[in-house]
C-alpha positions as CSV (number, residue, x, y, z in Angstrom):
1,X,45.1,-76.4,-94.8
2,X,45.0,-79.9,-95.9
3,X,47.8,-80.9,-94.3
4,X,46.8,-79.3,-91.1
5,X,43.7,-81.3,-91.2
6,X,45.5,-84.7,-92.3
7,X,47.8,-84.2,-89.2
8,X,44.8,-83.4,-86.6
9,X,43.3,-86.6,-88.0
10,X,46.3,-88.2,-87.7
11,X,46.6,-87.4,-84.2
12,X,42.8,-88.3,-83.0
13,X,43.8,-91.9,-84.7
14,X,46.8,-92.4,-82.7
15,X,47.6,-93.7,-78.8
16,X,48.2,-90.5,-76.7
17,X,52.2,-90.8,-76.6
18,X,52.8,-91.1,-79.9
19,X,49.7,-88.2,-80.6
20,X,51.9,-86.3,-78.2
21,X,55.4,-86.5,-79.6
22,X,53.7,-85.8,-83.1
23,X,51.9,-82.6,-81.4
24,X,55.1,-81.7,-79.5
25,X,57.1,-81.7,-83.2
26,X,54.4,-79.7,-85.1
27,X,54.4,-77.1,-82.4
28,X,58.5,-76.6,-82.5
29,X,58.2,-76.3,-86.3
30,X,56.3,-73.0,-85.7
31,X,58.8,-71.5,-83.2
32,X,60.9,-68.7,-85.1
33,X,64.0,-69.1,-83.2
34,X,66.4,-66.0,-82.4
35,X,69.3,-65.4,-84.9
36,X,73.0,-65.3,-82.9
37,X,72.8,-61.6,-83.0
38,X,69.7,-61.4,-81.6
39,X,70.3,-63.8,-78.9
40,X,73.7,-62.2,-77.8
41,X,71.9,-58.8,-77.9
42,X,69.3,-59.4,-75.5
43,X,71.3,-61.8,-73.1
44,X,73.6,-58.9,-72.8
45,X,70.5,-56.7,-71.9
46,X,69.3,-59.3,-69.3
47,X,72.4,-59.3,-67.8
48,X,72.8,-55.5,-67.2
49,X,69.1,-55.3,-66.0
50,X,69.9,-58.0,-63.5
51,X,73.2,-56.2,-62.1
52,X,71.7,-53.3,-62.1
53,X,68.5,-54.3,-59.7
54,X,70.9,-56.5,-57.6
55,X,73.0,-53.3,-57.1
56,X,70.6,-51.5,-56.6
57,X,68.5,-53.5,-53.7
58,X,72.1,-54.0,-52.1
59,X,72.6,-49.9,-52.2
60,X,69.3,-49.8,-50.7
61,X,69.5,-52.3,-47.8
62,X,72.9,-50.8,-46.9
63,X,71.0,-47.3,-46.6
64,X,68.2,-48.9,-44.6
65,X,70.5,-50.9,-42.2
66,X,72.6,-47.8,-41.6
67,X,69.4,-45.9,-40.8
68,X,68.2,-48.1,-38.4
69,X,71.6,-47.9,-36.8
70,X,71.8,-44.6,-36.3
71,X,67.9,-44.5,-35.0
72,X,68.1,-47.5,-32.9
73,X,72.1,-47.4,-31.5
């Protein structure tokens, strides 16, 4: 907690950039960052979610624009 304090105190003493850049650097020492496994995992699952609504808006506008073919000549 002291620490937390010291840097807060820290920052309020210091010109805005530099406050900044020591702000910016606390902040990316609390990010819990993905392990490989975990990164591979859901990039895979992003992927095949993405395919799979493209495919399926391009199914859909196909069935639409044949529709409106067959209604309209």
């Amino acid at each position: 907690m002291a620490k937390k304090a010291n840097a807060s105190a820290q920052a309020k003493n210091s010109p805005p950039p530099i406050a900044f850049l020591q702000g910016t650097k606390e902040e990316l020492g609390k990010v819990v960052w993905p392990s490989r496994q975990q990164l591979i995992s859901e990039s895979v699952a992003v992927i095949l979610m993405v395919t799979l609504s493209a495919t399926t808006i391009y199914l859909l506008d196909n069935l639409f624009g044949w529709l409106a073919r067959q209604v309209f000549g």
